[in-house]
FIDRENRO-338664 format. One line per 10 residues: number of its first residue (from 0); their letters; for each residue y, z, x of N, C-alpha, C. Coordinates in nm, 4 decimals, always signed. Example, Ala and Ser with C-alpha at 12.3 -4.5 7.8 and 13.67 -1.06 7.14 Angstrom:
BEGIN
0	as	-0.5690/+0.7800/+1.3190/-0.4500/+0.7800/+1.2300/-0.3300/+0.7800/+1.3200 ~ -0.2250/+0.7080/+1.2850/-0.1060/+0.7140/+1.3670/+0.0030/+0.7870/+1.2900
END
This chain:
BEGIN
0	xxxxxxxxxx	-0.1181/+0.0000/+0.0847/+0.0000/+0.0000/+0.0000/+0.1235/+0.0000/+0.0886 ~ +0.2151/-0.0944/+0.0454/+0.3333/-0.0821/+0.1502/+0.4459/-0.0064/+0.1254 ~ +0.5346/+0.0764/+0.1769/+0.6344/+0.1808/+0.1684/+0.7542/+0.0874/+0.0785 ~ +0.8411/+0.1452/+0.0619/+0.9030/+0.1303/-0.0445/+1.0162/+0.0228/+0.0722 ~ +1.0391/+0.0603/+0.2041/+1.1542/-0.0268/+0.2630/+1.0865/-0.1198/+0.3583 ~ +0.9617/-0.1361/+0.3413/+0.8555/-0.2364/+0.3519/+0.8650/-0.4134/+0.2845 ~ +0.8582/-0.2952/+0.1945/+0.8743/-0.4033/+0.0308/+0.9856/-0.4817/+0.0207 ~ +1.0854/-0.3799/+0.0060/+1.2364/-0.4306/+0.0240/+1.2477/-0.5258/+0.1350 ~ +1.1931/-0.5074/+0.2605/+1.2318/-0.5917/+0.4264/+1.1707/-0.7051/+0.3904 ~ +1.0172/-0.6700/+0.2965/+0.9026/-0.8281/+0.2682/+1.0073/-0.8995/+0.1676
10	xxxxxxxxxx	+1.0599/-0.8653/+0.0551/+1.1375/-0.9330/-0.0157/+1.2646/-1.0319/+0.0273 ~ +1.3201/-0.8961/+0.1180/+1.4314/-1.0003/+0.1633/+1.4100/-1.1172/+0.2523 ~ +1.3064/-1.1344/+0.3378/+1.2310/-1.2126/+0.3793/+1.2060/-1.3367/+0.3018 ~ +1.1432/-1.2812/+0.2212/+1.1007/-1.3849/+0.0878/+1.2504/-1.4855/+0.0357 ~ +1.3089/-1.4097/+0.0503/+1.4403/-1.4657/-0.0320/+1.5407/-1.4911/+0.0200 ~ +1.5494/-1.4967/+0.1360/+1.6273/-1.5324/+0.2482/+1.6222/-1.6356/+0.3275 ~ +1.5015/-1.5864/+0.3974/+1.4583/-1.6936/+0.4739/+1.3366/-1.7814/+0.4121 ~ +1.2837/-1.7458/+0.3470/+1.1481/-1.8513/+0.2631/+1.0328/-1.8149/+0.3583 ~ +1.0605/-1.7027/+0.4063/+0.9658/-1.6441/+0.4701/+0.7844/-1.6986/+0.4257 ~ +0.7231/-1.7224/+0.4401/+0.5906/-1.7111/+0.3686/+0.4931/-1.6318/+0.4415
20	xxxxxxxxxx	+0.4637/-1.5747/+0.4874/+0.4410/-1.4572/+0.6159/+0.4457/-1.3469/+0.5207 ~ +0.5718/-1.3376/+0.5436/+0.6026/-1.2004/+0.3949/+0.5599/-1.2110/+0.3137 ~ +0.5451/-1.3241/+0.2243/+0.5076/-1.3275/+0.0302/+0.3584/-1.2963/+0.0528 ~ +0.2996/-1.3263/+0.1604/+0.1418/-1.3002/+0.1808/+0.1246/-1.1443/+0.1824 ~ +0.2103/-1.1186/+0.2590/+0.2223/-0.9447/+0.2605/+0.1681/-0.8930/+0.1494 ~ +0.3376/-0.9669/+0.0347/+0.3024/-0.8625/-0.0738/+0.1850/-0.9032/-0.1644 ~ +0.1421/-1.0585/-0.1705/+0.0204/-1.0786/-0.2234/-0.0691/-1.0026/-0.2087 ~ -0.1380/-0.9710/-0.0393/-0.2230/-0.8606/-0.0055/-0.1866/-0.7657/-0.0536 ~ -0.0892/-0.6877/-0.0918/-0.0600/-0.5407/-0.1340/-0.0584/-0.5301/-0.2684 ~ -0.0545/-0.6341/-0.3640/-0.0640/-0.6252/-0.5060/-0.1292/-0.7205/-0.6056
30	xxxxxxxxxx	-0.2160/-0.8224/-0.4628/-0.3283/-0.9206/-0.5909/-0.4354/-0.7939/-0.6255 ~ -0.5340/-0.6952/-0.5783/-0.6225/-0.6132/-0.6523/-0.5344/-0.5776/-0.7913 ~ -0.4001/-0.5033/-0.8029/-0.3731/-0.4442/-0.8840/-0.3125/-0.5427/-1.0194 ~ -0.3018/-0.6661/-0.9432/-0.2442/-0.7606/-1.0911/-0.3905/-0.8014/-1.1018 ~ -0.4860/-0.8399/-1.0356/-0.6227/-0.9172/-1.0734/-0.6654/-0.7954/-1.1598 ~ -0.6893/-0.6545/-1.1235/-0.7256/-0.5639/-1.2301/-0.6914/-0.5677/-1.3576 ~ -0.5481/-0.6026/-1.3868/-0.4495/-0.5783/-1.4741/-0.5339/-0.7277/-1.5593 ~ -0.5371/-0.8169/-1.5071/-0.5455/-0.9494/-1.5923/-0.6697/-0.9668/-1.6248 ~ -0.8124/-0.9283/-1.5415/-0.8891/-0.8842/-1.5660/-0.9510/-0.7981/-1.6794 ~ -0.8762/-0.7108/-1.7318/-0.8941/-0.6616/-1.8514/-0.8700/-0.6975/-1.9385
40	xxxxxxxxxx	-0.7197/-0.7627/-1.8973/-0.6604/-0.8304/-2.0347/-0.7197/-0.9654/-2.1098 ~ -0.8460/-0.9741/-1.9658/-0.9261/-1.1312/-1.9565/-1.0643/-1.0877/-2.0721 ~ -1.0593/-0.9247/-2.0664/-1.2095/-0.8941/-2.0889/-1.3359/-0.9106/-2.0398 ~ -1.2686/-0.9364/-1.8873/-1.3614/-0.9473/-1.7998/-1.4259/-1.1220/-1.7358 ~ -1.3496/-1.1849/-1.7294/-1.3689/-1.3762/-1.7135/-1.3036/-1.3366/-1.5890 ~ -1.3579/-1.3356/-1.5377/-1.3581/-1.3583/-1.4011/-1.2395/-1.4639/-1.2836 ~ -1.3708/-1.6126/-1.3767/-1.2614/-1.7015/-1.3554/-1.1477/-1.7374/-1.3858 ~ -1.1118/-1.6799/-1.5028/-0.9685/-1.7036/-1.5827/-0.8496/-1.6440/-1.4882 ~ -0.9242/-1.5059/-1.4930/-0.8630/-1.3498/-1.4155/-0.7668/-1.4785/-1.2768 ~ -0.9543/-1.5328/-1.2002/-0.8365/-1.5706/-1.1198/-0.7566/-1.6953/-1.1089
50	xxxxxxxxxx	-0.7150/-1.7483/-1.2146/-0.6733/-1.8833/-1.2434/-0.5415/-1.8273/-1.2749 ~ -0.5155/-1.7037/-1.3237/-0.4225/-1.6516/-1.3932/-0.3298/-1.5768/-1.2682 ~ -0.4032/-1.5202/-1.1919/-0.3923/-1.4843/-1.0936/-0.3107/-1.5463/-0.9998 ~ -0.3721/-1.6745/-0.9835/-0.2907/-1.7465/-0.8642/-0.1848/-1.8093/-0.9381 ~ -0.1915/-1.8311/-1.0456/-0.0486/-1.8587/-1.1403/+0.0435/-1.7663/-1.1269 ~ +0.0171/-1.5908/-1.1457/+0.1420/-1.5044/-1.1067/+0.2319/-1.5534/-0.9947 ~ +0.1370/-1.5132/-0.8754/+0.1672/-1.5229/-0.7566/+0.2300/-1.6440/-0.7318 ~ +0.2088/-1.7893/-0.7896/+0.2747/-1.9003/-0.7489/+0.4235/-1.8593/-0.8293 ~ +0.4182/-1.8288/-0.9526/+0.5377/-1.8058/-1.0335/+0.6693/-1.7099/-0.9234 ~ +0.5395/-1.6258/-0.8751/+0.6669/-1.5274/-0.8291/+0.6820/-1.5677/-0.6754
60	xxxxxxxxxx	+0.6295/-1.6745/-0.6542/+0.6592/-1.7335/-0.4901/+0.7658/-1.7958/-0.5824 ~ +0.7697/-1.9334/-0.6434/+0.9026/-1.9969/-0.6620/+1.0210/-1.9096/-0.7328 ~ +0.9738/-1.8065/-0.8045/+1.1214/-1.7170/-0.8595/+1.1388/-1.6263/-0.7854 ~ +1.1214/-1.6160/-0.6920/+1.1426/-1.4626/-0.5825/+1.3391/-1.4564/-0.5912 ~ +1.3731/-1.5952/-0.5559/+1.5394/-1.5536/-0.5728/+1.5531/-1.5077/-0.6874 ~ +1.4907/-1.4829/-0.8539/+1.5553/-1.4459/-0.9369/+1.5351/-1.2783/-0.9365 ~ +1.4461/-1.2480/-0.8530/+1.4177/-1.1115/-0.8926/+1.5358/-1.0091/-0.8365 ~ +1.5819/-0.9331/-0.9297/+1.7182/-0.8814/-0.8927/+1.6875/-0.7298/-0.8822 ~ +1.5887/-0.7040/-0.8745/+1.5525/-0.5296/-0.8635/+1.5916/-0.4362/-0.9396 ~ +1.6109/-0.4579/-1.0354/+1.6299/-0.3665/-1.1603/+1.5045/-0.2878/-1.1824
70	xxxxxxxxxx	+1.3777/-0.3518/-1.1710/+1.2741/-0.2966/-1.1692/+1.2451/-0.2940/-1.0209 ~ +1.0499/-0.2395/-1.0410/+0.9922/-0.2438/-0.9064/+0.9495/-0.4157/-0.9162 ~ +0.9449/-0.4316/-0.7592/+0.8451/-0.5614/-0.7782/+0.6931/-0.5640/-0.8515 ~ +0.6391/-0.4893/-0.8482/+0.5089/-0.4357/-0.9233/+0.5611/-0.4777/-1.0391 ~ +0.6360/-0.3746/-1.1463/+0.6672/-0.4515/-1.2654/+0.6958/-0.5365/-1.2911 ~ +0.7971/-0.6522/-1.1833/+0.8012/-0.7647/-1.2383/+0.7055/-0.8131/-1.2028 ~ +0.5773/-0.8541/-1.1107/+0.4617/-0.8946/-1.1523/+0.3837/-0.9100/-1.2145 ~ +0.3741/-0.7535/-1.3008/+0.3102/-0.7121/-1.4434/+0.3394/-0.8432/-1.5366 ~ +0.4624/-0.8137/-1.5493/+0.5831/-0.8978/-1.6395/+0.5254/-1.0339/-1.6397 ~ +0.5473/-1.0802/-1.4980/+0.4914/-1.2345/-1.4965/+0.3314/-1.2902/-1.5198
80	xxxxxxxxxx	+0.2663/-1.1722/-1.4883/+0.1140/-1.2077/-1.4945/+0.0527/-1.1802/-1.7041 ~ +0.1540/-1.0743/-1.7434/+0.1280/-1.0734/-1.8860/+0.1831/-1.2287/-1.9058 ~ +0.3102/-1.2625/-1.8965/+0.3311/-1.4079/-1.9604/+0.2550/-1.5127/-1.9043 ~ +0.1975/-1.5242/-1.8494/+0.0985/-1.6210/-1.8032/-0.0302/-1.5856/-1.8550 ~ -0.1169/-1.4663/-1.9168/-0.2121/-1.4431/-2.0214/-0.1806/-1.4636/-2.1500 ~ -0.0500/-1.4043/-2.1681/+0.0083/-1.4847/-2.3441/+0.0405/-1.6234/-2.3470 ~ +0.0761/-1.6922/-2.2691/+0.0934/-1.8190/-2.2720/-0.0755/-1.8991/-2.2747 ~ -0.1452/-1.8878/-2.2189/-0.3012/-1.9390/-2.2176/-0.3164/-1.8890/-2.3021 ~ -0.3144/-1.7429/-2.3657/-0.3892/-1.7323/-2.4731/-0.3380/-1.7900/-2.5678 ~ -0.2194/-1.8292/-2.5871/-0.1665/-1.9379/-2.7008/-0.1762/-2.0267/-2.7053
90	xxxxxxxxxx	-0.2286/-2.0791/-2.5816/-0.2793/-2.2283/-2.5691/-0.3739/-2.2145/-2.6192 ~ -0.4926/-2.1726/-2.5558/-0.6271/-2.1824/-2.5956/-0.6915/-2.0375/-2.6872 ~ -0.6735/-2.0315/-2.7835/-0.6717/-1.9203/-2.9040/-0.8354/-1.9583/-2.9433 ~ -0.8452/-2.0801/-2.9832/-0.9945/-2.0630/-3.0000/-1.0664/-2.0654/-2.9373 ~ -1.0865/-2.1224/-2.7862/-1.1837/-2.1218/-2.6880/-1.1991/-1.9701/-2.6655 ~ -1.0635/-1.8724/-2.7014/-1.0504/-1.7169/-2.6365/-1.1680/-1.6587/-2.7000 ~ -1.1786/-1.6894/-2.8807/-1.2035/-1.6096/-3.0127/-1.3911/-1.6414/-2.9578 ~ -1.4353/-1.7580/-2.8968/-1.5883/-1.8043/-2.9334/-1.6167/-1.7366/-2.7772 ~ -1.5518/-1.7066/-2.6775/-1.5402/-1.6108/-2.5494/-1.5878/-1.4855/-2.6104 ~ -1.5647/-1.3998/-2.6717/-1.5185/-1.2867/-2.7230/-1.6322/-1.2467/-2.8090
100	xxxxxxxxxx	-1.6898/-1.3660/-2.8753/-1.7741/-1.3636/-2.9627/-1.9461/-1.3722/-2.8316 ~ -1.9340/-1.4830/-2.7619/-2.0052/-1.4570/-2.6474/-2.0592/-1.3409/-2.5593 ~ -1.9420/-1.2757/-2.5445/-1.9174/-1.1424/-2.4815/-2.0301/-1.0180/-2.5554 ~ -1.9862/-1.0589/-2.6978/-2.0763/-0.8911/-2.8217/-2.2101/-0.9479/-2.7708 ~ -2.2455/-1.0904/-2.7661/-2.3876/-1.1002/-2.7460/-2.4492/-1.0225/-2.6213 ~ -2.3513/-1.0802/-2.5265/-2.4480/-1.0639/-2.3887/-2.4374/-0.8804/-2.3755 ~ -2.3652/-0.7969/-2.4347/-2.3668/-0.6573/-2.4313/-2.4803/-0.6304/-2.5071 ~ -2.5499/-0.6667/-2.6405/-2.6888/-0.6382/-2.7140/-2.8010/-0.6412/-2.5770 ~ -2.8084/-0.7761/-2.4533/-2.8970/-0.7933/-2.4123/-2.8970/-0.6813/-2.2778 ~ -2.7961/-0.5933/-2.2537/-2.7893/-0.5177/-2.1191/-2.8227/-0.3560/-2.1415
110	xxxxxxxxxx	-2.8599/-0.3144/-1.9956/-2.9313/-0.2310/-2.0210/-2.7855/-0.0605/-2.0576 ~ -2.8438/+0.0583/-2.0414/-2.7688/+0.1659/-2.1218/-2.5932/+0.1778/-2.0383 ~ -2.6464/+0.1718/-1.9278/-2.4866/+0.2059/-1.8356/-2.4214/+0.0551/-1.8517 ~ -2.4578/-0.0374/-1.8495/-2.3943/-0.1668/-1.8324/-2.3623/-0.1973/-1.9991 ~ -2.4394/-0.1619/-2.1136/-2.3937/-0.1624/-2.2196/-2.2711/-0.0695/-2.2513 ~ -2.2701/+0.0121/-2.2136/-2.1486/+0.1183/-2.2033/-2.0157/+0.0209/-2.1838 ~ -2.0013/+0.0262/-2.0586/-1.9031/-0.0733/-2.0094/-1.8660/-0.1847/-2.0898 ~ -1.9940/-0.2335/-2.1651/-1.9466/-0.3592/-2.2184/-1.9021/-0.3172/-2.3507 ~ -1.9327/-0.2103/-2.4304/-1.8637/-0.1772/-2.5634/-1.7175/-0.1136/-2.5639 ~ -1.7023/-0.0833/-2.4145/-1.5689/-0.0885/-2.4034/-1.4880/-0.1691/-2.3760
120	xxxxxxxxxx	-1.5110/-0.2393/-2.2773/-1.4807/-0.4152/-2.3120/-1.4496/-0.4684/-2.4383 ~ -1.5478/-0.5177/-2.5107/-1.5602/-0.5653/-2.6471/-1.4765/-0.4758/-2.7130 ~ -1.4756/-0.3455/-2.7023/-1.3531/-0.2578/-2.7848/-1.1889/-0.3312/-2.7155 ~ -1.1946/-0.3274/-2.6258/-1.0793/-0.4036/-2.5493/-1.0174/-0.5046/-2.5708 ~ -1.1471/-0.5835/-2.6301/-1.1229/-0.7423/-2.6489/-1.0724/-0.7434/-2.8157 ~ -1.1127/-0.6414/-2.8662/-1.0842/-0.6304/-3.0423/-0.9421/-0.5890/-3.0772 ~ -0.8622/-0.5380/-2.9622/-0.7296/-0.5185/-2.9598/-0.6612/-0.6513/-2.9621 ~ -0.5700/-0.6175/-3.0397/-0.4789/-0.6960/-3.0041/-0.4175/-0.7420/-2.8889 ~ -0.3497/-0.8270/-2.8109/-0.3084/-0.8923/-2.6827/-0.2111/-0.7189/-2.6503 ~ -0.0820/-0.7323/-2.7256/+0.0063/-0.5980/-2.6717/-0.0210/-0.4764/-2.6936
130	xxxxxxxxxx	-0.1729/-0.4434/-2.7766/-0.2149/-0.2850/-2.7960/-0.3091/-0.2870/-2.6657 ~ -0.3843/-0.4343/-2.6062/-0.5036/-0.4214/-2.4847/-0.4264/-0.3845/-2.3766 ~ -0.2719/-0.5044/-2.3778/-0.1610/-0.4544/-2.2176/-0.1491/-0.2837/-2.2332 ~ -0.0993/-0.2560/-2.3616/-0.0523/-0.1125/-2.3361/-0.2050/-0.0097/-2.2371 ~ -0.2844/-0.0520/-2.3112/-0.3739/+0.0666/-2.3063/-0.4312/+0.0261/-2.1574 ~ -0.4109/-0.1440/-2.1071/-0.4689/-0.1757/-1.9598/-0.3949/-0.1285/-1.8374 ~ -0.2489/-0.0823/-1.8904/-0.1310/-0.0448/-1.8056/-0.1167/+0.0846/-1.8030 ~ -0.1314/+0.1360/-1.9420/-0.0741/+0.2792/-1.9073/-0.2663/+0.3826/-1.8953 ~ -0.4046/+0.3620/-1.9094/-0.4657/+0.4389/-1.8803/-0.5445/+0.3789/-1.7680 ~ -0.5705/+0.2202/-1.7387/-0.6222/+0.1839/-1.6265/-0.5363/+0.1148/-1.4927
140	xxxxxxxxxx	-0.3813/+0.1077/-1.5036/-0.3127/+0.0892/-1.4219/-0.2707/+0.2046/-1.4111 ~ -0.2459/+0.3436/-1.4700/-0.1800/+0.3919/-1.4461/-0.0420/+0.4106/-1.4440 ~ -0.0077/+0.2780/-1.5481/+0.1664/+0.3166/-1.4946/+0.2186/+0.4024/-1.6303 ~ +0.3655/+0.4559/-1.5449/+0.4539/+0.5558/-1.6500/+0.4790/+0.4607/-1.7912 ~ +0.4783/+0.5685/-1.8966/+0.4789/+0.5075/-2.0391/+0.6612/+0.4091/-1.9989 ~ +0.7502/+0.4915/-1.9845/+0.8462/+0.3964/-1.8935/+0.8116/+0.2674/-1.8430 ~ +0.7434/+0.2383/-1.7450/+0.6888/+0.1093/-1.6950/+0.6524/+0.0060/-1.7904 ~ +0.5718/+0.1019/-1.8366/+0.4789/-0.0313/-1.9692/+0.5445/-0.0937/-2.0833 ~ +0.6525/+0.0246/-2.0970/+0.7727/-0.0625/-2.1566/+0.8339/-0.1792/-2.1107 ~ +0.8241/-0.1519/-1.9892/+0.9696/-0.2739/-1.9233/+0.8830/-0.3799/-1.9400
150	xxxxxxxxxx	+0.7416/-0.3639/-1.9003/+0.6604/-0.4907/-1.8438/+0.6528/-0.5773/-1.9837 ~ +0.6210/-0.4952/-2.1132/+0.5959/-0.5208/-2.2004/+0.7224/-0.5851/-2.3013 ~ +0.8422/-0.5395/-2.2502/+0.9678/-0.5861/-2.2922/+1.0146/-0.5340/-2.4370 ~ +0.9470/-0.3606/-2.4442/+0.9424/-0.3090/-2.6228/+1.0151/-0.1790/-2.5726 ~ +1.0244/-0.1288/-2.6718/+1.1114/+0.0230/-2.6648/+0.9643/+0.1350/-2.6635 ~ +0.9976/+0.2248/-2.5838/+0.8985/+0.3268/-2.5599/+0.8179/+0.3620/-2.6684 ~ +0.9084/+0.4264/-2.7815/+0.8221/+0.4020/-2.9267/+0.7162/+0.3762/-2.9713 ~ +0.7862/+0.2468/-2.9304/+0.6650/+0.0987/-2.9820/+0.5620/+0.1134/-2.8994 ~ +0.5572/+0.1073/-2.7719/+0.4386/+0.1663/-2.7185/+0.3401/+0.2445/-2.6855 ~ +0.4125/+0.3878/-2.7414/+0.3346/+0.4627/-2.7814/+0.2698/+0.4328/-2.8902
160	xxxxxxxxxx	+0.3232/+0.3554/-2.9725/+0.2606/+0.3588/-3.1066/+0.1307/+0.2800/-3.1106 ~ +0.1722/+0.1616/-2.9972/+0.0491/+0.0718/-2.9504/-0.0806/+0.1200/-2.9567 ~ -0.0228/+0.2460/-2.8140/-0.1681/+0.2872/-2.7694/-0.2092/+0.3817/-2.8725 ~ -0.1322/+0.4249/-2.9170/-0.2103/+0.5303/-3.0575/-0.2788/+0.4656/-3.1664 ~ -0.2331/+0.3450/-3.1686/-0.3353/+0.2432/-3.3374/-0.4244/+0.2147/-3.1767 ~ -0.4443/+0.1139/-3.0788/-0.5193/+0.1161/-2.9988/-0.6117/+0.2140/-3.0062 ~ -0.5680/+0.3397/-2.9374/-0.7384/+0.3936/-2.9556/-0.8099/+0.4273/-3.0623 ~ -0.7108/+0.4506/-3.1453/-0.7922/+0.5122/-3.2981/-0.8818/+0.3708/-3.3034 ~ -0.8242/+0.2426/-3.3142/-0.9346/+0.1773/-3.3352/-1.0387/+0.1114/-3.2108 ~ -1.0072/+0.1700/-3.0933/-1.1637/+0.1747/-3.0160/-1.2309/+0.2444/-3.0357
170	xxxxxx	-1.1911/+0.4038/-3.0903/-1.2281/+0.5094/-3.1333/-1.3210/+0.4319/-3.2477 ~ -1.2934/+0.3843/-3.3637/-1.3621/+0.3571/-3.4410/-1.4753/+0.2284/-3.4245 ~ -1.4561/+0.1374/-3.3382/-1.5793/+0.0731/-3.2970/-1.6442/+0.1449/-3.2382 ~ -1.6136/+0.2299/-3.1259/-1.7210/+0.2948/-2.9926/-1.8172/+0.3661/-3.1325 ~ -1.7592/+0.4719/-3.1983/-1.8676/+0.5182/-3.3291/-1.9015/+0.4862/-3.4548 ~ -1.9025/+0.3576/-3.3952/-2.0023/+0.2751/-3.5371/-2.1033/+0.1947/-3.4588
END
């Protein structure tokens, strides 16, 4: 993980000089944590995860001059890697829905610990797109209910409120 005037020195780099040396930096220091992030939001596709993936990262190689630090760079990655999962998923809405439907099968055929995992998944996948970000950001990224706002572009509220209809209804698949 790189220090906070790390980040700042890799950025200005980035945006100064067109450094590419640097943007690798921060790639290494934050593709696990956006591939995690998209990864869930993927429900686990692997390949999508990283199709989506190298889409952030290209996005935020050519907009690096817009990023004005209001946030962390982390969040605006968040930021960019959610709009690049809502955008595909609006493209391709039904290829997502017969994915998804794929997914309940292959969890019937696995064994007790790997079925686990996958009914949480499939609970994952039954969320909605902005109740799955909330709940992929704020209990498996870890970030402050603060954060998940910005990334998410809603008022704190609203996101609490997310993750609260969110779990009640994983809550209610996991026990049925």
């Amino acid at each position: 993980m790189l220090s906070k005037l790390d980040e700042i020195r890799l950025l200005s780099q980035c945006a100064l000089a067109d450094n590419r040396d640097a943007f690798g930096r921060l790639v290494e220091a934050y593709q696990p944590r956006v591939r995690r992030f998209l990864l869930n939001l993927t429900t686990g596709d692997e390949m999508l995860t990283d199709d989506l993936a190298q889409d952030t990262f290209i996005k935020a190689y050519v907009g690096i001059r817009s990023f004005k630090g209001l946030s962390s760079f982390g969040t605006w990655l968040y930021r960019i890697a959610y709009n690049e999962f809502y955008n595909h998923t609006r493209r391709h809405h039904e290829e997502h829905v017969e994915d998804i439907a794929a997914m309940g099968e292959a969890s019937t055929a696995a064994g007790d610990a790997i079925d686990a995992t996958m009914t949480v998944q499939e609970a994952l996948s039954r969320l909605g797109e902005n109740e799955r970000a909330a709940v992929t950001l704020f209990y498996i990224e870890d970030q402050p209910l603060k954060q998940v706002a910005k990334i998410l572009q809603m008022p704190e509220g609203s996101v609490k409120s997310l993750i609260y209809r969110a779990k009640g209804k994983m809550k209610q698949f996991i026990d049925n």
